[in-house]
N, C-alpha and C positions, 0 to 999 in steps of 0.2 A: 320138502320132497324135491326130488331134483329131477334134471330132463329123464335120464334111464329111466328111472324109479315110476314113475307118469306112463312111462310108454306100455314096460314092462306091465301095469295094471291093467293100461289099455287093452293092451294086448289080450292077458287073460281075461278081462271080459265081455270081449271079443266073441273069444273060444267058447265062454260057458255060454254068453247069449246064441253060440250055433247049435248047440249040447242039449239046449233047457226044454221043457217039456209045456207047460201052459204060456200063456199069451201073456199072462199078469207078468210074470217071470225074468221073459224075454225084454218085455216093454220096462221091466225097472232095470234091467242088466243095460239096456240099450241107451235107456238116461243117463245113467251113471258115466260109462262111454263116452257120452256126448260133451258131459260137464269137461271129462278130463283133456279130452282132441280139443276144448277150448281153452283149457292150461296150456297145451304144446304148442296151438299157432300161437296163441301172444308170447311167448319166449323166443 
């Protein structure tokens, strides 16, 4: 996976974690998130 491709997912799970409806939801969309903003600083 490469830088775009990383940002690009970020990005949309971003979007859906502002969209999403229960707390569970948000809180797995916001990890996911998290993991990948720590792919983009270490490159």
């Amino acid at each position: 996976m490469n830088h775009r491709e990383i940002i690009k997912r970020y990005s949309d799970l971003i979007d859906r974690a502002d969209h999403a409806n229960g707390r569970k939801e948000i809180v797995g969309l916001l990890k996911k998130a998290a993991k990948l903003k720590s792919k983009i600083e270490i490159k």
